[in-house]
PDB file with SEQRES, HELIX, SHEET and CRYST1 records, atoms N, CA, C and O in Angstrom:
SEQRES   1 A   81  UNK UNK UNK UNK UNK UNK UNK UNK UNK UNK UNK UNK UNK          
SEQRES   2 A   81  UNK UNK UNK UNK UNK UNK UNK UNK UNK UNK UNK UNK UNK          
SEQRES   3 A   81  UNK UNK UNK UNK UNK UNK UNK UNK UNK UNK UNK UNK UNK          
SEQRES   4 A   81  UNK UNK UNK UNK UNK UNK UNK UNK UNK UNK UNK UNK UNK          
SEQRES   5 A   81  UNK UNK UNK UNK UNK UNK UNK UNK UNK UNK UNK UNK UNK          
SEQRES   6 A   81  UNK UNK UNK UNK UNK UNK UNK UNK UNK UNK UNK UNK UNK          
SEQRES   7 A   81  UNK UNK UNK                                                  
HELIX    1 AA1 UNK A   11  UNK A   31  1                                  21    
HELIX    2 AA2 UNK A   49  UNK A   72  1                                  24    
CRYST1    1.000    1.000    1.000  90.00  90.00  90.00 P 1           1          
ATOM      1  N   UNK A   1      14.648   7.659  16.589  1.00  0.00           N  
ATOM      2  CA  UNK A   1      14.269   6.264  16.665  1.00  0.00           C  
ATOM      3  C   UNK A   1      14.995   5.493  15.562  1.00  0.00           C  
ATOM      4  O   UNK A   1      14.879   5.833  14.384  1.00  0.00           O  
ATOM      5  N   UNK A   2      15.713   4.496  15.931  1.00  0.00           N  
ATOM      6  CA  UNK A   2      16.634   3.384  15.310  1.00  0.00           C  
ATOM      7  C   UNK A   2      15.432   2.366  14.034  1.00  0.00           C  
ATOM      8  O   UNK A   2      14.538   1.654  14.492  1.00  0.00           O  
ATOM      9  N   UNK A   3      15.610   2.475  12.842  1.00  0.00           N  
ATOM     10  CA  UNK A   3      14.615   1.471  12.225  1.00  0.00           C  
ATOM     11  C   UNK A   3      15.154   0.154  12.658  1.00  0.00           C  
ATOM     12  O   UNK A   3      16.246   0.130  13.225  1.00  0.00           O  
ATOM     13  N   UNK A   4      14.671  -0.645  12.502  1.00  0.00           N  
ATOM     14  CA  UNK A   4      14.505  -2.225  12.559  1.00  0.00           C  
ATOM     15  C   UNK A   4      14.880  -2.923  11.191  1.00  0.00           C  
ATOM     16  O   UNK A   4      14.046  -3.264  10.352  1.00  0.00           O  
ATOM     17  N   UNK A   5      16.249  -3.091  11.080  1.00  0.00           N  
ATOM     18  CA  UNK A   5      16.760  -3.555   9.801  1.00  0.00           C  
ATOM     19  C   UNK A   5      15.760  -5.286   9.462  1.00  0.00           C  
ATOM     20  O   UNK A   5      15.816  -6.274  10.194  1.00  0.00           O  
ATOM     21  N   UNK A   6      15.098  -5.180   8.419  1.00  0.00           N  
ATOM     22  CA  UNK A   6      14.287  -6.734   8.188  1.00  0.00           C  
ATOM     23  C   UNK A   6      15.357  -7.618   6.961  1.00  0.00           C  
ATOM     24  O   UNK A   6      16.534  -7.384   6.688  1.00  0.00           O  
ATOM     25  N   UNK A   7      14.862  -8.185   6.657  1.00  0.00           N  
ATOM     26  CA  UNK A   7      15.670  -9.481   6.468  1.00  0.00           C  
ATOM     27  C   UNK A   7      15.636  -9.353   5.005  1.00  0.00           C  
ATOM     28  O   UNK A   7      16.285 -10.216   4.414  1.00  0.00           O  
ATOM     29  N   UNK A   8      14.864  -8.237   4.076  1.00  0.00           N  
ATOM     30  CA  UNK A   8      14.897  -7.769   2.870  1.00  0.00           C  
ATOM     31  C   UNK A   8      15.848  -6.206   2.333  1.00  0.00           C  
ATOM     32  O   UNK A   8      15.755  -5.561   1.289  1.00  0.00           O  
ATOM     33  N   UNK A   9      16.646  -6.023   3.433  1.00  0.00           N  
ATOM     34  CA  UNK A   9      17.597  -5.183   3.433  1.00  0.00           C  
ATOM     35  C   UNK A   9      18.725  -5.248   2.987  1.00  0.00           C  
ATOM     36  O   UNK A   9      19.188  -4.264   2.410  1.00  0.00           O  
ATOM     37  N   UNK A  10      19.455  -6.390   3.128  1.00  0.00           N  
ATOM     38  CA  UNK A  10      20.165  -7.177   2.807  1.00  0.00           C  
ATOM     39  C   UNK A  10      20.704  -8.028   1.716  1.00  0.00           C  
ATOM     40  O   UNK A  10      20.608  -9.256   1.716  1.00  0.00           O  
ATOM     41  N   UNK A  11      21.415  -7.152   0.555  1.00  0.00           N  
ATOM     42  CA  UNK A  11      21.331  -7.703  -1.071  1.00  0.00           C  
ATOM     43  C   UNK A  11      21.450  -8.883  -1.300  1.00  0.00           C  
ATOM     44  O   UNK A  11      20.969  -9.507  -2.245  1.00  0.00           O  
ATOM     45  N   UNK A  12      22.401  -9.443  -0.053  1.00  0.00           N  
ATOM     46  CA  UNK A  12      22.496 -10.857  -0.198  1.00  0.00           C  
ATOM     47  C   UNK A  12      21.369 -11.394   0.160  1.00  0.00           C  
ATOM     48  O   UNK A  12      20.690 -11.464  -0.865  1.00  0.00           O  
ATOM     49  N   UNK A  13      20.677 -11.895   1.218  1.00  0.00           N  
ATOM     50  CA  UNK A  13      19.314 -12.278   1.823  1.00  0.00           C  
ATOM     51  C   UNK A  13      18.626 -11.894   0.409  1.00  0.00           C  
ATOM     52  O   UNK A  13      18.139 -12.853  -0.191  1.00  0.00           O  
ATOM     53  N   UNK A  14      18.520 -10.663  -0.188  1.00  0.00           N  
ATOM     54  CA  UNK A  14      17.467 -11.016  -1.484  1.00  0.00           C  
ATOM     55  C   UNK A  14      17.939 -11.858  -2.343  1.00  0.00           C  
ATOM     56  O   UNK A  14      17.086 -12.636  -2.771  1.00  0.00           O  
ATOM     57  N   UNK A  15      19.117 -12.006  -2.804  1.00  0.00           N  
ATOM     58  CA  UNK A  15      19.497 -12.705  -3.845  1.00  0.00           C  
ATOM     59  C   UNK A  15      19.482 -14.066  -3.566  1.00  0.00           C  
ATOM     60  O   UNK A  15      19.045 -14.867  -4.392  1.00  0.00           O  
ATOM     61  N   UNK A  16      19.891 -14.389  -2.547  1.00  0.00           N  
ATOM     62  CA  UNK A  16      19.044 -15.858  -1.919  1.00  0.00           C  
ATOM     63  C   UNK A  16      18.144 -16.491  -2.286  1.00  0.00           C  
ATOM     64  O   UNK A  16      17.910 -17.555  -2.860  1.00  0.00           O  
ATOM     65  N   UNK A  17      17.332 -15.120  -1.582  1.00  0.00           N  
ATOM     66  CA  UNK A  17      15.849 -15.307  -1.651  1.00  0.00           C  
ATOM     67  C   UNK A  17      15.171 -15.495  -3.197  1.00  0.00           C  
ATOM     68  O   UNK A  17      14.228 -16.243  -3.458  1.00  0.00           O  
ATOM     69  N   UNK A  18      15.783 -14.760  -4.001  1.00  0.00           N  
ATOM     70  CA  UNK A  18      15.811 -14.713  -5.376  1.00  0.00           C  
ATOM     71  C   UNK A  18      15.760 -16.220  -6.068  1.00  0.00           C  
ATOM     72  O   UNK A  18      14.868 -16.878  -6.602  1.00  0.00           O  
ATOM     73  N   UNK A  19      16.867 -16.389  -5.847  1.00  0.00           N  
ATOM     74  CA  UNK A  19      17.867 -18.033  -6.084  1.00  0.00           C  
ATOM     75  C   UNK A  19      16.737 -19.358  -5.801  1.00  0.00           C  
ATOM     76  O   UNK A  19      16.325 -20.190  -6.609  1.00  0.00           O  
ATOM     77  N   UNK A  20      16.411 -19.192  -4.282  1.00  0.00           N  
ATOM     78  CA  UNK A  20      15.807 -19.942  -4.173  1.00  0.00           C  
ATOM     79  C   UNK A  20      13.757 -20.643  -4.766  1.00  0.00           C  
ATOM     80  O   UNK A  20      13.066 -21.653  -4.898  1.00  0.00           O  
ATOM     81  N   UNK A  21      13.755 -18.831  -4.926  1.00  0.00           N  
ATOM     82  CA  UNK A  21      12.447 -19.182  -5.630  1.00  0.00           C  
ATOM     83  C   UNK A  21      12.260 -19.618  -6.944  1.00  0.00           C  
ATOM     84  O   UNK A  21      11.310 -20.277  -7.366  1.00  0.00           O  
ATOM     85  N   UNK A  22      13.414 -19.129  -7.681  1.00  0.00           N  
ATOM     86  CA  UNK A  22      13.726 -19.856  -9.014  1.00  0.00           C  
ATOM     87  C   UNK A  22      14.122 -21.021  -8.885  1.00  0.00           C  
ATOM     88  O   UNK A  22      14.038 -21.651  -9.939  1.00  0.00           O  
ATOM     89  N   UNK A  23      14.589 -21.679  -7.894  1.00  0.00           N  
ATOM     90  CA  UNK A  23      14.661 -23.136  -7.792  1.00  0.00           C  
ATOM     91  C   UNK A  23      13.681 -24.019  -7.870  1.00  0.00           C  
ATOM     92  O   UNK A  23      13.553 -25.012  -8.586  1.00  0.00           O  
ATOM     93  N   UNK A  24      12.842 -23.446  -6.867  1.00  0.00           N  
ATOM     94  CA  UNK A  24      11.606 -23.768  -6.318  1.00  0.00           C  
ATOM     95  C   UNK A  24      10.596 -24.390  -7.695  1.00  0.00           C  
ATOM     96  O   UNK A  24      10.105 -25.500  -7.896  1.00  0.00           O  
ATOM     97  N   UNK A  25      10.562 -22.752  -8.704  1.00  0.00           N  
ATOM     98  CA  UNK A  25       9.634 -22.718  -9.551  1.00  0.00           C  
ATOM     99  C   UNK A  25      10.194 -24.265 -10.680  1.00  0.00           C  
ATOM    100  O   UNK A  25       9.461 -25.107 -11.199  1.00  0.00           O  
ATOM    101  N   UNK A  26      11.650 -24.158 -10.739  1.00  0.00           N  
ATOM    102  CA  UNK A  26      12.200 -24.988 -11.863  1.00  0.00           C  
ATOM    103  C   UNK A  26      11.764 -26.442 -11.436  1.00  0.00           C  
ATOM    104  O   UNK A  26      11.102 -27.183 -12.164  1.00  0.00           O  
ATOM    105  N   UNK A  27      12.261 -26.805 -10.023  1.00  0.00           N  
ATOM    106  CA  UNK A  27      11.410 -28.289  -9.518  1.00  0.00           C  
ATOM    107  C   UNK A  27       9.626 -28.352  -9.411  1.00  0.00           C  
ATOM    108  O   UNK A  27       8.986 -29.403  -9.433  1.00  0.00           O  
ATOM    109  N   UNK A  28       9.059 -27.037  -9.299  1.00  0.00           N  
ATOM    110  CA  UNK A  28       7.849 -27.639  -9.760  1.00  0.00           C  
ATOM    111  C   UNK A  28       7.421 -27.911 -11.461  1.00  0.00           C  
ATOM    112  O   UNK A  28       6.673 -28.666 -12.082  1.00  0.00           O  
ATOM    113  N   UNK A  29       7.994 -27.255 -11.641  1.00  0.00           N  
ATOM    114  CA  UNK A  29       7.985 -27.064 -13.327  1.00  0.00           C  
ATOM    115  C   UNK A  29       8.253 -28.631 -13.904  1.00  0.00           C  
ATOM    116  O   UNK A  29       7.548 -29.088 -14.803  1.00  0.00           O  
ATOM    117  N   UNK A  30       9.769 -29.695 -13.052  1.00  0.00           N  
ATOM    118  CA  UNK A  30       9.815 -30.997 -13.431  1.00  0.00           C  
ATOM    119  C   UNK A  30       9.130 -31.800 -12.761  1.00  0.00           C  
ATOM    120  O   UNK A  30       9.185 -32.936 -13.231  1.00  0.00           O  
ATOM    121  N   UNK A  31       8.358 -31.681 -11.654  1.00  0.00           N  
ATOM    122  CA  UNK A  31       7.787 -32.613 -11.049  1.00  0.00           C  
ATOM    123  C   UNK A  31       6.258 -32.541 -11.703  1.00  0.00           C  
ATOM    124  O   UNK A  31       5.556 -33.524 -11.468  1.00  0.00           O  
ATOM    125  N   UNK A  32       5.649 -31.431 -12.531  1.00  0.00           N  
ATOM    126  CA  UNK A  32       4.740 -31.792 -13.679  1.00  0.00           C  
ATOM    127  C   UNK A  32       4.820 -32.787 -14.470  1.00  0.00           C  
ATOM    128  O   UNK A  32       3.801 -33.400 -14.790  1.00  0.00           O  
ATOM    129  N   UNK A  33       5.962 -33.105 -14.899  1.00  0.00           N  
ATOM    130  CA  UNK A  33       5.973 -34.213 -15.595  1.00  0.00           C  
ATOM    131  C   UNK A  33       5.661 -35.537 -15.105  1.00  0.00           C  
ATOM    132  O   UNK A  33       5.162 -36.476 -15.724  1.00  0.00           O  
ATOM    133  N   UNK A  34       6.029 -35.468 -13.911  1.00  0.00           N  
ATOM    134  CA  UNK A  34       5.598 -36.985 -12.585  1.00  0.00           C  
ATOM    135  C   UNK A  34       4.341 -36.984 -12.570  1.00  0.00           C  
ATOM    136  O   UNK A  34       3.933 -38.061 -12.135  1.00  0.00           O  
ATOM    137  N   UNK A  35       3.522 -36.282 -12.842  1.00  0.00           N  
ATOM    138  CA  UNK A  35       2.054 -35.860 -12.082  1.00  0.00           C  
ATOM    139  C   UNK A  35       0.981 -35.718 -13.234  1.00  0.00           C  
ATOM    140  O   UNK A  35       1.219 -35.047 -14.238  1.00  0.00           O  
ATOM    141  N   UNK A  36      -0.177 -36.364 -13.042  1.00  0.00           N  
ATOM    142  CA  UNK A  36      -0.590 -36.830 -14.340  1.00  0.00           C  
ATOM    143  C   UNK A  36      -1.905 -35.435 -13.828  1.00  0.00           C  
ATOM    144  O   UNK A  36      -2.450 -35.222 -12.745  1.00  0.00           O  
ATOM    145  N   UNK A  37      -2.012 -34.768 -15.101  1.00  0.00           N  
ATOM    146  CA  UNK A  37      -2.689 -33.840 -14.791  1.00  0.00           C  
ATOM    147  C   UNK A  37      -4.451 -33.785 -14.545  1.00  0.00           C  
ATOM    148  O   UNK A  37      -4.786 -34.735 -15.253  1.00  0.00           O  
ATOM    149  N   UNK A  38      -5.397 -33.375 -14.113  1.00  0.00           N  
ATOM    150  CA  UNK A  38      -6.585 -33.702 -14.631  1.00  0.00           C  
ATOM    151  C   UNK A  38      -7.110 -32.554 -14.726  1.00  0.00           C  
ATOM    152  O   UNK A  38      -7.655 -32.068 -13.735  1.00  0.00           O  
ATOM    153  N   UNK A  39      -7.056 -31.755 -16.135  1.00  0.00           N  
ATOM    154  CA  UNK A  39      -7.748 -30.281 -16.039  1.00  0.00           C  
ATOM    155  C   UNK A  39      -9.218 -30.115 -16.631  1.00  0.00           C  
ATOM    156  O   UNK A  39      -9.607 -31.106 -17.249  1.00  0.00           O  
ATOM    157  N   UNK A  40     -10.168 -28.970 -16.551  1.00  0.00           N  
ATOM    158  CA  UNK A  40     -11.406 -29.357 -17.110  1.00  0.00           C  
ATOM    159  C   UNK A  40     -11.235 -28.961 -18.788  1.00  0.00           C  
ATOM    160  O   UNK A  40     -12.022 -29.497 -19.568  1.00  0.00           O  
ATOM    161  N   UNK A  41     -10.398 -28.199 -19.215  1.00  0.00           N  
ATOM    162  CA  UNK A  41     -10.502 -28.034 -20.373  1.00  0.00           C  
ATOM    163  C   UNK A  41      -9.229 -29.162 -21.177  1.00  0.00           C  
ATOM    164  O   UNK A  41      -8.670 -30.090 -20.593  1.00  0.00           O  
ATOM    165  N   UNK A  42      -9.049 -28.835 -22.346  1.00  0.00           N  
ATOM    166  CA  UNK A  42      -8.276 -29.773 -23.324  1.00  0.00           C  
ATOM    167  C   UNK A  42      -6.578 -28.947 -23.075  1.00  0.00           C  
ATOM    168  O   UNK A  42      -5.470 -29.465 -22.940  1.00  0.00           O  
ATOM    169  N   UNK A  43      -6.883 -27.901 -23.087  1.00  0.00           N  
ATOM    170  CA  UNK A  43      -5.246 -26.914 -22.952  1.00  0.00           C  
ATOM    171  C   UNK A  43      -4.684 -27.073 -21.638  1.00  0.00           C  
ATOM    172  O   UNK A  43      -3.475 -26.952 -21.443  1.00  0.00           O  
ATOM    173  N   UNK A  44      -5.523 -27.344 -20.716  1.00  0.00           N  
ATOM    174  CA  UNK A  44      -4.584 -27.665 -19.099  1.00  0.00           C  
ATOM    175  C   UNK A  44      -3.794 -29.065 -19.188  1.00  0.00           C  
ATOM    176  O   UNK A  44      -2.898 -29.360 -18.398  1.00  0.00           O  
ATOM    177  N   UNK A  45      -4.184 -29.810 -20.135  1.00  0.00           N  
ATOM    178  CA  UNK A  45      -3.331 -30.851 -20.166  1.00  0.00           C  
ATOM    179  C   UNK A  45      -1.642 -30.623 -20.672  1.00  0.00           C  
ATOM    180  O   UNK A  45      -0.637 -31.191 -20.242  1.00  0.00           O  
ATOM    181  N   UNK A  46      -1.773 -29.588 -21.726  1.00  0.00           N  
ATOM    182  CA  UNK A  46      -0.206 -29.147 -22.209  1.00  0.00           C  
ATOM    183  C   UNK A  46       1.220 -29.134 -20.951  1.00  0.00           C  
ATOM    184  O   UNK A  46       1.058 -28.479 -19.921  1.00  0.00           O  
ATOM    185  N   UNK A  47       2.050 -29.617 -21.093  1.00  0.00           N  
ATOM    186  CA  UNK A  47       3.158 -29.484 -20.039  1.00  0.00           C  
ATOM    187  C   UNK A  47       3.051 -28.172 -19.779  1.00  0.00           C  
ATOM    188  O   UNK A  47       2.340 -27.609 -20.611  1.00  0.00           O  
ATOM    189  N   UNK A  48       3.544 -27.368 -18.828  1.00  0.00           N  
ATOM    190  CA  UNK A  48       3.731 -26.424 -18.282  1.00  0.00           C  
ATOM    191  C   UNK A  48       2.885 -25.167 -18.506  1.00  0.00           C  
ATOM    192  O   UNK A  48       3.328 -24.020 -18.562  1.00  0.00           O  
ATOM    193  N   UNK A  49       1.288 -25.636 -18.656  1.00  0.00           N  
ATOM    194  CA  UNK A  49       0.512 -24.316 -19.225  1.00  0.00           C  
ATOM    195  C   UNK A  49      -0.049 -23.875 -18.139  1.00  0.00           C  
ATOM    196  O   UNK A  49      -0.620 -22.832 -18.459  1.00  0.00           O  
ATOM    197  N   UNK A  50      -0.243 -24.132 -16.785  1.00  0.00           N  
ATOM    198  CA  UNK A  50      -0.249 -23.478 -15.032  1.00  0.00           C  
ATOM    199  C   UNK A  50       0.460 -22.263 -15.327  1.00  0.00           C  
ATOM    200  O   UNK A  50       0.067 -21.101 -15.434  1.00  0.00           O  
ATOM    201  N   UNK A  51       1.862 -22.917 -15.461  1.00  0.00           N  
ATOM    202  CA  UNK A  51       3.127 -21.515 -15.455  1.00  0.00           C  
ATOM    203  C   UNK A  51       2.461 -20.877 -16.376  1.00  0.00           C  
ATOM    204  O   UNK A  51       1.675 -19.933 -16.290  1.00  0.00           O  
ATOM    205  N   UNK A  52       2.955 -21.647 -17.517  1.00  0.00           N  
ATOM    206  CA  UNK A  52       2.665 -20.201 -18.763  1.00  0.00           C  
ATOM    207  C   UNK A  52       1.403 -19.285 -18.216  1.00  0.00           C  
ATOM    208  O   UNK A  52       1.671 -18.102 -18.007  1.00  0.00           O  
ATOM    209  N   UNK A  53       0.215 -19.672 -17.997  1.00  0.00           N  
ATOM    210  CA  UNK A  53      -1.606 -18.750 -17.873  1.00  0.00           C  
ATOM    211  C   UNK A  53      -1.256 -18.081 -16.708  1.00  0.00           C  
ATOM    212  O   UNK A  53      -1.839 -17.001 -16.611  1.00  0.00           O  
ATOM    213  N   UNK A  54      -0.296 -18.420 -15.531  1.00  0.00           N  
ATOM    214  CA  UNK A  54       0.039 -17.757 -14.455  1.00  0.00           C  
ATOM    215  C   UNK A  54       0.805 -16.580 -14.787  1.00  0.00           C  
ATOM    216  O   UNK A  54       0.390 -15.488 -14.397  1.00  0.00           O  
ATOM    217  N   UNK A  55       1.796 -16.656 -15.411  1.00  0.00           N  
ATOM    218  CA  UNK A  55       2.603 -16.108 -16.118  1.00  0.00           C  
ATOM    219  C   UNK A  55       2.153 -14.554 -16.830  1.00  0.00           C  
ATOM    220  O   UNK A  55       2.566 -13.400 -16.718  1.00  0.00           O  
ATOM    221  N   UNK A  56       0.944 -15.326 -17.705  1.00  0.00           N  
ATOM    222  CA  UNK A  56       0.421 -14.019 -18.397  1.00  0.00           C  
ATOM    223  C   UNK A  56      -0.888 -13.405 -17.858  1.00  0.00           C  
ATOM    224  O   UNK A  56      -1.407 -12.352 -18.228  1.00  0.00           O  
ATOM    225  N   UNK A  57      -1.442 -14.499 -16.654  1.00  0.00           N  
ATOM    226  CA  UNK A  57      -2.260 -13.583 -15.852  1.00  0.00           C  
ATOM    227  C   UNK A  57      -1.734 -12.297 -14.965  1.00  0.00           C  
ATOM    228  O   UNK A  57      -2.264 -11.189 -14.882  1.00  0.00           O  
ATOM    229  N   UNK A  58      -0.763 -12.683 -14.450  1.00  0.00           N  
ATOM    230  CA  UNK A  58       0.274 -12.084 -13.595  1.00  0.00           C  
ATOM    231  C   UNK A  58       0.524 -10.510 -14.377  1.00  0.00           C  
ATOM    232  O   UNK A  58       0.096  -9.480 -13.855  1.00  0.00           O  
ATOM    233  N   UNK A  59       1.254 -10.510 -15.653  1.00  0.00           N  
ATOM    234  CA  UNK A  59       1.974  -9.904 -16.597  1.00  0.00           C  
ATOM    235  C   UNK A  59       0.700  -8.913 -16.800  1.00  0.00           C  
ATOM    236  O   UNK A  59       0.848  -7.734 -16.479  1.00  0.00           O  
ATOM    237  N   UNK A  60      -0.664  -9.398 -17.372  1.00  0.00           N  
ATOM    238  CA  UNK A  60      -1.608  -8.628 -17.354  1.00  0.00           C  
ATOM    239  C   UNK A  60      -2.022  -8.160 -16.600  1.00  0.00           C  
ATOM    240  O   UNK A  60      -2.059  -6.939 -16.757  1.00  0.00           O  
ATOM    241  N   UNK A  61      -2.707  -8.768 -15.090  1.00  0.00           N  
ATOM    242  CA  UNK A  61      -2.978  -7.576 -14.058  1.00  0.00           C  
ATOM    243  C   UNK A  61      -1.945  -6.604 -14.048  1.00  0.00           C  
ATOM    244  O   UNK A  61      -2.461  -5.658 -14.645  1.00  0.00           O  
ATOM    245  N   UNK A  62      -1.039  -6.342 -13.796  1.00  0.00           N  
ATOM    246  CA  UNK A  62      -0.137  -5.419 -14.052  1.00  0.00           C  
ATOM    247  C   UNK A  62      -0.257  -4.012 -14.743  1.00  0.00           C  
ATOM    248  O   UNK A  62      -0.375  -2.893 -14.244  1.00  0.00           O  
ATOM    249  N   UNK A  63      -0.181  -4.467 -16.178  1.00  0.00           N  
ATOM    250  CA  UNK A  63      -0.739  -3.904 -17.168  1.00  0.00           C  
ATOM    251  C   UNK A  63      -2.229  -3.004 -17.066  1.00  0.00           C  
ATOM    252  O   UNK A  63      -2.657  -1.972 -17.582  1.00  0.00           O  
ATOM    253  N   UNK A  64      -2.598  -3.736 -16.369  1.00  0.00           N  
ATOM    254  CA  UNK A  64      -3.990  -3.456 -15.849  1.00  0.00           C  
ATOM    255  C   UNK A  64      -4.230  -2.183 -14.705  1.00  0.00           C  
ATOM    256  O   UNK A  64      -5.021  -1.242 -14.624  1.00  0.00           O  
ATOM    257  N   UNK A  65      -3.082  -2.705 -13.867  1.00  0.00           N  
ATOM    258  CA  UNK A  65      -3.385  -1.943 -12.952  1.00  0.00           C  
ATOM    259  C   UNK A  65      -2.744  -0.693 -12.778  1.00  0.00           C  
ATOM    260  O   UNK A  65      -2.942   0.063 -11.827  1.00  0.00           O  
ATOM    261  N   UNK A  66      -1.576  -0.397 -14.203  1.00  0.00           N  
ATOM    262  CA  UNK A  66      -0.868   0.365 -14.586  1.00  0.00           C  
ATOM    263  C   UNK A  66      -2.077   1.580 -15.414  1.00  0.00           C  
ATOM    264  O   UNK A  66      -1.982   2.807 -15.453  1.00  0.00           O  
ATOM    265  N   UNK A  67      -3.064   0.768 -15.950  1.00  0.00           N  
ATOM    266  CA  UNK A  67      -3.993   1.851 -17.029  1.00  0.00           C  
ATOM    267  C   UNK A  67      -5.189   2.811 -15.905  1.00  0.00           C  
ATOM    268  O   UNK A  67      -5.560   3.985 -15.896  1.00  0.00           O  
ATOM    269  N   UNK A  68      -5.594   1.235 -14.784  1.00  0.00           N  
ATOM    270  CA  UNK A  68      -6.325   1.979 -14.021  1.00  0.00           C  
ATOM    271  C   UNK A  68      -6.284   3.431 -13.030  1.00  0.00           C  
ATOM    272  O   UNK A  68      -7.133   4.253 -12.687  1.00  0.00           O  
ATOM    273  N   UNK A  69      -4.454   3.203 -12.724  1.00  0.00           N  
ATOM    274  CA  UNK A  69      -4.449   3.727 -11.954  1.00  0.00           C  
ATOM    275  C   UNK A  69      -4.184   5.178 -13.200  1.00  0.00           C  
ATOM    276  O   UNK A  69      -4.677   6.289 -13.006  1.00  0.00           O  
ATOM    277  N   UNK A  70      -3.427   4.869 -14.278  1.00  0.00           N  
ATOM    278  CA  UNK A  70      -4.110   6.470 -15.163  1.00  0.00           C  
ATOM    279  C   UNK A  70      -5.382   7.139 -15.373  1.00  0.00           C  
ATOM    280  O   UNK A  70      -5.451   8.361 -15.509  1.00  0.00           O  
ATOM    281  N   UNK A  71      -6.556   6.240 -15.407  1.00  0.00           N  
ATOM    282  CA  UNK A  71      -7.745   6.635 -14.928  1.00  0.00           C  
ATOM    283  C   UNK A  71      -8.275   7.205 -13.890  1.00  0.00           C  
ATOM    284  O   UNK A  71      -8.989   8.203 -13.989  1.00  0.00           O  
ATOM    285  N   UNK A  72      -8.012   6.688 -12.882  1.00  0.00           N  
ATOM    286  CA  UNK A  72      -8.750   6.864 -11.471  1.00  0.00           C  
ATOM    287  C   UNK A  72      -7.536   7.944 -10.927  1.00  0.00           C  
ATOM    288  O   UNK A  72      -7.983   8.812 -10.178  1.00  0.00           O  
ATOM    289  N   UNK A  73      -6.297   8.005 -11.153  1.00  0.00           N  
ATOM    290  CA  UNK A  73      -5.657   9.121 -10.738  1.00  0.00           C  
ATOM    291  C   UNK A  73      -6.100  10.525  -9.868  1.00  0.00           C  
ATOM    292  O   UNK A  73      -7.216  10.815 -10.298  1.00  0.00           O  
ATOM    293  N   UNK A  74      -5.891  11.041  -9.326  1.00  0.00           N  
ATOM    294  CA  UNK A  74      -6.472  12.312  -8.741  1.00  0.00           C  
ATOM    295  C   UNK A  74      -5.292  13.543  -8.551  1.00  0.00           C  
ATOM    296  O   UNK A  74      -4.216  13.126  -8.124  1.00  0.00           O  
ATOM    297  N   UNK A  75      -5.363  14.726  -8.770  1.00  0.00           N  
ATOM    298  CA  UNK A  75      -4.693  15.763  -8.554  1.00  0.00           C  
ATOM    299  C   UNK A  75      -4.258  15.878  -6.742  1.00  0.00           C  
ATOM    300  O   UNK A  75      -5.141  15.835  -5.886  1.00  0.00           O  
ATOM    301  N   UNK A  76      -2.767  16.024  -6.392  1.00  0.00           N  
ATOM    302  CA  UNK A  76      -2.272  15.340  -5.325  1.00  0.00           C  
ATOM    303  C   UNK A  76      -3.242  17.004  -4.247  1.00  0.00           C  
ATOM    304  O   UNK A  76      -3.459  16.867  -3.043  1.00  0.00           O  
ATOM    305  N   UNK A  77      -3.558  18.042  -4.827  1.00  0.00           N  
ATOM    306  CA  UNK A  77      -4.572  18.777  -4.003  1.00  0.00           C  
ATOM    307  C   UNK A  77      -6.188  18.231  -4.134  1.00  0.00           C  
ATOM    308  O   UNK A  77      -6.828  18.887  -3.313  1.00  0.00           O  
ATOM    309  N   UNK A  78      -6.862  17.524  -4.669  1.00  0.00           N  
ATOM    310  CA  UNK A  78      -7.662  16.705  -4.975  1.00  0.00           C  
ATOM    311  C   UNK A  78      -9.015  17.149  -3.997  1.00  0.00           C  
ATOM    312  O   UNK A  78     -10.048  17.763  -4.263  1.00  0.00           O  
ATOM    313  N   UNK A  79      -8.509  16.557  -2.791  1.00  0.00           N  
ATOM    314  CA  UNK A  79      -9.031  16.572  -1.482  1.00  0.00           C  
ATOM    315  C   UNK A  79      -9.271  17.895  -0.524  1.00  0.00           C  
ATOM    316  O   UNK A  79     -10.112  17.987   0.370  1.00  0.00           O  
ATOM    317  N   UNK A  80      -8.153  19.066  -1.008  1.00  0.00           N  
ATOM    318  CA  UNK A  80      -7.961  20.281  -0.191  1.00  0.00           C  
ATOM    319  C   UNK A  80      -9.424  21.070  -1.080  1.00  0.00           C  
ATOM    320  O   UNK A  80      -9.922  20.891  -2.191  1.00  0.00           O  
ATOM    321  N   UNK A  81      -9.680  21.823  -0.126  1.00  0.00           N  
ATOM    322  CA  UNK A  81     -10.795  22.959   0.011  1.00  0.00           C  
ATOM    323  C   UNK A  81      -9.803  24.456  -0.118  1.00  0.00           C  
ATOM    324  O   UNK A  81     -10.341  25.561  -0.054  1.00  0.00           O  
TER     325      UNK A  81                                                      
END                                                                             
């Protein structure tokens, strides 16, 4: 059976794809400045602190899910009798 080449196969198509989301992120990043913010705390008002808390929420689950899975781990016979 023939796989089904998808549209992430393709170094170019990623790097595109790449390209374009960093575009993406950089015009939302200036159109913050157009946009008058209304956050509930005093620190959501800072220019670009969405990105940044996204940023290091992101960075931490990670981290996170890097320790858990050393915890919860199981021996790959685990399950066998």
């Amino acid at each position: 059976m023939k796989k089904e080449l998808t549209i992430f196969d393709k170094p170019e198509n990623v790097r595109r794809l790449r390209i374009g989301f960093f575009v993406a992120l950089v015009l939302v990043l200036i159109a913050e400045a157009f946009v008058e913010m209304h956050g509930e705390f005093h620190v959501a008002h800072f220019y670009g602190f969405y990105a940044v808390y996204g940023f290091i929420s992101y960075v931490t689950l990670i981290f996170v899910a890097k320790l858990l899975r050393k915890l919860i781990m199981r021996k790959e016979d685990y399950y066998d009798d």
